[in-house]
C-alpha positions in Angstrom: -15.7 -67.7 36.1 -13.8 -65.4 37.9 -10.8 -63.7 36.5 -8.1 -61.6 37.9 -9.8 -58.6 35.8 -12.9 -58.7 37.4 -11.5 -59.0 40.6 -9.8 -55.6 39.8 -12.7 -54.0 38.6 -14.8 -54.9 42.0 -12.0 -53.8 44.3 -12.0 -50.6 41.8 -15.3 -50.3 41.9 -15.3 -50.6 46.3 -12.2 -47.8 46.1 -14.2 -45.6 44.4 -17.5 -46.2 46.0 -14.9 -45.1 49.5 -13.5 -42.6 48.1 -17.1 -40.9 47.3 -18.5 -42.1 50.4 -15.9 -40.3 52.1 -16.2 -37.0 49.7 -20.2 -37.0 50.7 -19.7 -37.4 54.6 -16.8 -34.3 54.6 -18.5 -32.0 52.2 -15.7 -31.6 49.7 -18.4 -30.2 47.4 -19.9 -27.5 49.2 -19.1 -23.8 49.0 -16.6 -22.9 51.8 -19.0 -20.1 52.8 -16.2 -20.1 56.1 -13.8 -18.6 54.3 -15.7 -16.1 52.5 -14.8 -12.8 54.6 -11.2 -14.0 53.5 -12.1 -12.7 49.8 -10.4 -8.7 49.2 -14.2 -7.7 47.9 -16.4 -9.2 50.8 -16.7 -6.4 52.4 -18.2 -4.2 49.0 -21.4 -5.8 49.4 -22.3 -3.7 52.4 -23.1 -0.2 51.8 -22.8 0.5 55.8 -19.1 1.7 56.4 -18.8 0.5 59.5 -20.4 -3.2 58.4 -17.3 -2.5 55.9 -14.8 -2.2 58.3 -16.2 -4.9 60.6 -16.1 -7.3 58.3 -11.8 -6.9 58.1 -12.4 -7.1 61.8 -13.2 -10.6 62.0 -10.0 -11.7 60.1 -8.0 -10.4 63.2 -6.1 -13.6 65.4 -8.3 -14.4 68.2 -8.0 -17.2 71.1 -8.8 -20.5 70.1 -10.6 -19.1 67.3 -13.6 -18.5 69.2 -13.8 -14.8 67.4 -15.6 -13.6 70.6 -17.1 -10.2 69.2 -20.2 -8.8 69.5 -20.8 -5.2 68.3 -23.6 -2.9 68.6 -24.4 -0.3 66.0 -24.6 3.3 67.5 -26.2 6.4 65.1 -24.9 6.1 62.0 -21.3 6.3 62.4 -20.2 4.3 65.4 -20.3 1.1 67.3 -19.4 -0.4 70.3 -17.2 -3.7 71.0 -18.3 -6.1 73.3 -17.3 -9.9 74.3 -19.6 -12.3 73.3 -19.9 -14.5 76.1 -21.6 -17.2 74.2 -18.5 -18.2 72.7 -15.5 -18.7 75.4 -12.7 -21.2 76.6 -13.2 -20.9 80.8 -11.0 -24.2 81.1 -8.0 -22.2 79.0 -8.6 -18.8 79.8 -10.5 -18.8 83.0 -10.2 -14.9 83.7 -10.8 -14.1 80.1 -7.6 -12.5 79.6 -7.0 -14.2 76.3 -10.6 -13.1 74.9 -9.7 -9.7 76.1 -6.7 -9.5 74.4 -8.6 -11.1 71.1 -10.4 -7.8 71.5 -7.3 -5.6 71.1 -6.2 -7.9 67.7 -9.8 -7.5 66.1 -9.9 -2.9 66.7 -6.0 -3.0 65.4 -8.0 -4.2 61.9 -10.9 -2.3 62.5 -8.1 0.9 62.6 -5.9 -0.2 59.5 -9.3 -1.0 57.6 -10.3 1.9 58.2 -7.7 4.2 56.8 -7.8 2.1 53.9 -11.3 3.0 53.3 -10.7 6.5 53.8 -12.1 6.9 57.5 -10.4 7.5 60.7 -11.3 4.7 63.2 -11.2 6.9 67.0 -11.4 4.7 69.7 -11.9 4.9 73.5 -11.4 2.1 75.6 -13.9 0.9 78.3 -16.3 3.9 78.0 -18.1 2.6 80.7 -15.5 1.4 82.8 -13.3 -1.9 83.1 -15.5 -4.9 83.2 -14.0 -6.8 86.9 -10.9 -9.8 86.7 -13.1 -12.8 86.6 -13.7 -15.1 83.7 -17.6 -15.3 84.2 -19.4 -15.1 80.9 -21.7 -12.3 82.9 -18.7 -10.5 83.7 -16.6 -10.0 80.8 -20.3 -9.2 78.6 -21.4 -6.3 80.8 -19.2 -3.3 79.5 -18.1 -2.5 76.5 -14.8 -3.1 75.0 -14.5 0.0 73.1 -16.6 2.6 71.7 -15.6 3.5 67.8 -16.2 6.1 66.3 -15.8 6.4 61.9 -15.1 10.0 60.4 -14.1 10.4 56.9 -10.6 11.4 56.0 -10.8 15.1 54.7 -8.1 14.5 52.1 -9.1 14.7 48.8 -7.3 11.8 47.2 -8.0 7.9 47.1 -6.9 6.5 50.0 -3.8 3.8 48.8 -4.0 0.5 49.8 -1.0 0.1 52.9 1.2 -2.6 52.8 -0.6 -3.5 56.3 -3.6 -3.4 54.5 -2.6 -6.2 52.0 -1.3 -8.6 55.1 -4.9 -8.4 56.7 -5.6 -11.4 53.9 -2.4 -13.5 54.6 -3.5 -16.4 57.1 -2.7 -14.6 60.9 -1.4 -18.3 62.4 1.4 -20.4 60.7 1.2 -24.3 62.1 4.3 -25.5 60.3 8.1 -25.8 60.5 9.9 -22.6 59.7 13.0 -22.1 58.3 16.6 -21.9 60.2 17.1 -18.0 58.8 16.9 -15.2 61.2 15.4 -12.1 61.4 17.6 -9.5 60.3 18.9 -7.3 62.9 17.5 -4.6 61.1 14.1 -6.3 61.3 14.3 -6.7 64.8 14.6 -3.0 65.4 12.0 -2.3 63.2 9.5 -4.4 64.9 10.6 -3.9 68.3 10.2 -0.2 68.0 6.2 -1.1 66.9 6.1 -1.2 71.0 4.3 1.7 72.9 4.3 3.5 76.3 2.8 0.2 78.3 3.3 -2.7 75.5 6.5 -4.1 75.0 7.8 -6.6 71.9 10.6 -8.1 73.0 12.2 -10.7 69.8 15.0 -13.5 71.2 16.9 -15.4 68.6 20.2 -15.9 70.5 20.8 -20.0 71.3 20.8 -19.8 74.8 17.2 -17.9 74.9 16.0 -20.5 72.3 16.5 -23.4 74.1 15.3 -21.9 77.6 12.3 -20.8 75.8 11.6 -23.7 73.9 11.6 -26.1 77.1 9.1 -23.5 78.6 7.0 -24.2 75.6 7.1 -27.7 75.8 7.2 -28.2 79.8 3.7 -26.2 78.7 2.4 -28.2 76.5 2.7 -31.2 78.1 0.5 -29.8 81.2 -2.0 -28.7 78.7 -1.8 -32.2 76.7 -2.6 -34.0 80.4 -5.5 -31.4 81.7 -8.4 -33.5 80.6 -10.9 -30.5 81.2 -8.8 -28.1 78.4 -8.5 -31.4 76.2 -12.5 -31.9 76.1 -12.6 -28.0 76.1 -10.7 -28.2 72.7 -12.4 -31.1 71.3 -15.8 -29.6 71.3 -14.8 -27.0 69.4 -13.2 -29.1 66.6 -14.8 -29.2 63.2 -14.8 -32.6 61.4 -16.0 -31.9 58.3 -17.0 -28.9 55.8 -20.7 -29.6 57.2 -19.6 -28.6 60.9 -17.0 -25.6 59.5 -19.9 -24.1 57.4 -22.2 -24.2 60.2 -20.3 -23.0 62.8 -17.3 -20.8 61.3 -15.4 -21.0 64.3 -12.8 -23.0 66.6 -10.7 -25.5 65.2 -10.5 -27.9 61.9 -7.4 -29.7 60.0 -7.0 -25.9 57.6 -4.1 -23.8 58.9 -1.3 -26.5 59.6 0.2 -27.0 55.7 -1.7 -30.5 54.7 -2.1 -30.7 51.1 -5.8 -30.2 50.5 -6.4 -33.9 49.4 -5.0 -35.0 52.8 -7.3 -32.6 54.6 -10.1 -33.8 53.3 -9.4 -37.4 53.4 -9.1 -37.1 56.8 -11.7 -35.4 57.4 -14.1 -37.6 55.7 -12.5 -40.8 57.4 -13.3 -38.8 61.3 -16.6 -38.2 60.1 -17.1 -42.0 59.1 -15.7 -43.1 61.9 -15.4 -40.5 65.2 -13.3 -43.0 67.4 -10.5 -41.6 65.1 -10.6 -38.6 66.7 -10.8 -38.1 70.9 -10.0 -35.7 73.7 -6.8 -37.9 74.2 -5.9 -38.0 70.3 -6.2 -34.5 70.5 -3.5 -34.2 73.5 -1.4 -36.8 72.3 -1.7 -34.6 68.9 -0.9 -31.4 70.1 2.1 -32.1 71.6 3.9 -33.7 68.6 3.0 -30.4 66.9 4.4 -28.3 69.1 7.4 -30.3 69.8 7.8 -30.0 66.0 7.1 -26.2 66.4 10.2 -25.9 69.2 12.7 -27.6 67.0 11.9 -25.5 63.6 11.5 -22.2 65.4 14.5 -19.2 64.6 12.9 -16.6 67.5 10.2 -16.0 69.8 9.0 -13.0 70.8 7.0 -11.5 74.1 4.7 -9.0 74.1 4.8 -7.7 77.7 2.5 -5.0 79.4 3.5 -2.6 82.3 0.4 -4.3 84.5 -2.3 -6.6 83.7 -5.6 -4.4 83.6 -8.2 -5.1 81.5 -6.9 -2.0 79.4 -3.3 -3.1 79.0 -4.9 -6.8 78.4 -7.1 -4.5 75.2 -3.3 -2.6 74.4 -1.3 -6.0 74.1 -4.0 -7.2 71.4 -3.8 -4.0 69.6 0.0 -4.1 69.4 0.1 -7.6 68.8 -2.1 -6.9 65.8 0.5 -4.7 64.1 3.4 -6.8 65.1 2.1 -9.2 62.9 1.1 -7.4 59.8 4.0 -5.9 59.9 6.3 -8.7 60.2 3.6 -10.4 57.3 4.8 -7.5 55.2 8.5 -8.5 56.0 8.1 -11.9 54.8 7.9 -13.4 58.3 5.2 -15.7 59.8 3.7 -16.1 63.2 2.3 -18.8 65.8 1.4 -18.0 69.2 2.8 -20.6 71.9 1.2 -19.0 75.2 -0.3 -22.1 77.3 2.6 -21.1 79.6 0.8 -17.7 80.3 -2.1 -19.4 81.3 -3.7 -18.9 84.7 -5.2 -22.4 86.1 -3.7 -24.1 88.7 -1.8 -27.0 87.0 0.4 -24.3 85.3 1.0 -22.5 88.1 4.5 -23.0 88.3 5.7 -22.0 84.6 3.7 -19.2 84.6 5.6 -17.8 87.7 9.1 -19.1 86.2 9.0 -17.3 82.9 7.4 -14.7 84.8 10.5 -14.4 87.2 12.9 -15.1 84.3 11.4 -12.6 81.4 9.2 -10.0 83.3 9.6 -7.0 85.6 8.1 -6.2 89.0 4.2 -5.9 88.3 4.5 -6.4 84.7 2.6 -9.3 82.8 3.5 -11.3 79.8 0.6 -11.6 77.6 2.0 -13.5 74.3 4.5 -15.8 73.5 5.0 -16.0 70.1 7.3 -18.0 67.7 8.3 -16.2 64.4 10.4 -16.9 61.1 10.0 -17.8 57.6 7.6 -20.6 56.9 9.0 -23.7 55.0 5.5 -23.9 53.4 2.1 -21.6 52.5 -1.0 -22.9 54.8 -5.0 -22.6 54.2 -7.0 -19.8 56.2 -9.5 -20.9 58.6 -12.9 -20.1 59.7 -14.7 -17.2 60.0 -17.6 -15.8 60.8 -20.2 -14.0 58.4 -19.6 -10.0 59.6 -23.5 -9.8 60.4 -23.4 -12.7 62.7 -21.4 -10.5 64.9 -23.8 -7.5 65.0 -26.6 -7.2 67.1 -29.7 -5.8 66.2 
C-alpha cells in the first residue's frame, strides 16, 4: 500500500539523487587548482625569483580574463614579456589595444612584487621596437612587451610587506552593486595624483557626469549585447563547471559577481546538465541586466586617459591602471571596468567618438572607463593560470 510517507521518502530520495547528480556534473568536489596562485605562499614553492615574482604577475586585471602573457626567461635574472597570441578576443579588441594594456596591469605587479621580495623590477618597454596597430595574432606576438630586469635591493633589512602588496590578493573586478557613499575628496586627490607625465586618472562623481556617463555605458552595452560575433566570442570562453575552470584557468565562470557559493554551484551543475540554459543570446540578454544594475549602484567613474594611443602609452595606461586600483583596494574602494564604449569595431563607432569628443583632448585616447565605490558585498576570485604555464621554455 502506498502511504503518504513513502511517497516522501521517494521524492526525498529523487531530490537527493539531483542534488548529487548535479554536485558530480559541476565538480563541487574537486580542488579549485584555478585559484591556487590566489594563495599569499604560492609563490614560495619556486626557488627562481623571477618564477616568484611572475607568479604575483598573473593576479594582475586583464581583458576578458584571457591573461594573455607569455614570458621568456633571459640569464638568470631577467625575462622578457610577450602577448600570447593563442589566447585573444579579435571580435572585442580587434587592434589588441585591450591585451596591450593587460600587459601594462600584469609588470605594475611584477614591480610591487618585486620590492616586496626585496628586488628592484627595471623595466624597458619595447626593447625591440613597437609591435604595428593591427590586432593580428602574428602582429601583436612578434616583439616583446618589455624586457625586465631583477636586481636585489642593497639594503640590509627585510623588505616590509606594502600596503599595495597586501591588495595584490583582494579580487581586482567587483561585479556587484556598490554603495551610494562617495569617495572622499581627499581620496580623489590622492588617487588622481597616482597619474603620470602621459596617463591621466580622471575620477567624476558629480550627478550631472553620472548620468551622462552612465547612459554611455548602457547605450554601450546594448551594442555589445546585439553584436552576435562578440556574444559567441564571449560564450566560448565561458566555463560551466569546476571541470572546464580547472582545465582551462581562464575567461569567464559565475565566481566574481557576489552569488553565494551554493547558488554558483547549483547553477553551474544545472548548465552542465542541460547547456540550452546557457546561449550566446542568454549571455547578451545577461550582460545587460548586469550592467544596467552596475549604472544605477555606481557613486563615480573614473578615465584613465593617455596623451596618444601608441602601443607604449597603451603599455603606460595598464601600468597606471594597476596602481590605481591597489591603491584605491587599500582605501577601502572597489573596481569594475565598463569600457565596451572604447572599443574599436564598427557598430560602436559612434560612442566611441562621442565620449571621445565629450571627455578627451585633441589626439589623446581614453583607454579605461572604470566604475568605483564601496561594494555592498565581498565576491570570489576567479581563474588563473598556473605561473609555469606562462613561461616558455
Amino acid at each position: 500500500m502506498i502511504t503518504i510517507h513513502k511517497i516522501a521518502f521517494a521524492v526525498l530520495g529523487i531530490l537527493v539523487i539531483g542534488i548529487f547528480s548535479l554536485a558530480m556534473v559541476d565538480g563541487v568536489f574537486l580542488p579549485k587548482k584555478y585559484l591556487e596562485p590566489w594563495s599569499g605562499t604560492y609563490h614560495t614553492q619556486f626557488e627562481d625569483p623571477r618564477v616568484q615574482v611572475l607568479a604575483h604577475g598573473v593576479l594582475a586585471p586583464n581583458s576578458h580574463n584571457l591573461q594573455s602573457w607569455k614570458v621568456v626567461l633571459e640569464g638568470e635574472d631577467s625575462f622578457f614579456l610577450y602577448v600570447d597570441p593563442s589566447r585573444l578576443s579579435p571580435k572585442a579588441d580587434p587592434p589588441g589595444r585591450q591585451v596591450t594594456i593587460s600587459q601594462g596591469t600584469f609588470l605594475e605587479y611584477v614591480r610591487v612584487a618585486a620590492g616586496n621580495l626585496g628586488y628592484e623590477a627595471e623595466m624597458e618597454l619595447f626593447p625591440g621596437g613597437e609591435y604595428g596597430p593591427e590586432g593580428t595574432a602574428i602582429n601583436l606576438g612578434s616583439k616583446p612587451v618589455a624586457r625586465v630586469i631583477l636586481k636585489e635591493n642593497s639594503r640590509e633589512t627585510e623588505p616590509e610587506s606594502s600596503p599595495l602588496y597586501k591588495s595584490m590578493f583582494v579580487p581586482d573586478t567587483y561585479r556587484v552593486p556598490y554603495r551610494e557613499t562617495q569617495l572622499s575628496a581627499e581620496d580623489i586627490e590622492t588617487l588622481e595624483a597616482l597619474s603620470t607625465e602621459n596617463v591621466t586618472i580622471l575620477i567624476f562623481q558629480d550627478p550631472e557626469s553620472l548620468e551622462s556617463l552612465g547612459n554611455i555605458v548602457l547605450r554601450a552595452a546594448e551594442v555589445e549585447a546585439g553584436n552576435d560575433g562578440i556574444q559567441q566570442e564571449g560564450f566560448e570562453l565561458f566555463r560551466p563547471n569546476e571541470w572546464k575552470k580547472n582545465e582551462y584557468r581562464y575567461g569567464f565562470s559565475l565566481d566574481g559577481q557576489g552569488l553565494p557559493a551554493l547558488n554558483v554551484h547549483l547553477m553551474q551543475g544545472l548548465i552542465s546538465l542541460f547547456p540550452f540554459l546557457n546561449s550566446p543570446e542568454v549571455s547578451g540578454k545577461s550582460f545587460l541586466s548586469q550592467t544596467e544594475s552596475a549604472v544605477e549602484n555606481t557613486p563615480a567613474y573614473a578615465l584613465i586617459i593617455t596623451k596618444n594611443n601608441s602601443r607604449a602609452a597603451q603599455v603606460e595606461a595598464g601600468i597606471l591602471y594597476s596602481r590605481f586600483l591597489l591603491t584605491a583596494t587599500d582605501m577601502g574602494y572597489a573596481m569594475q571596468p565598463m569600457s565596451q564604449a572604447l572599443e574599436e569595431y564598427p557598430e560602436m563607432a559612434e560612442i566611441y567618438t562621442e565620449i571621445h569628443e565629450a571627455y578627451a583632448g585633441e589626439d589623446e585616447t581614453i583607454q579605461m572607463l572604470i566604475r568605483v565605490g564601496v561594494p555592498e558585498k565581498e565576491v570570489f576570485p576567479t581563474m588563473r593560470l598556473d605561473v609555469i604555464d606562462i613561461i616558455e621554455v
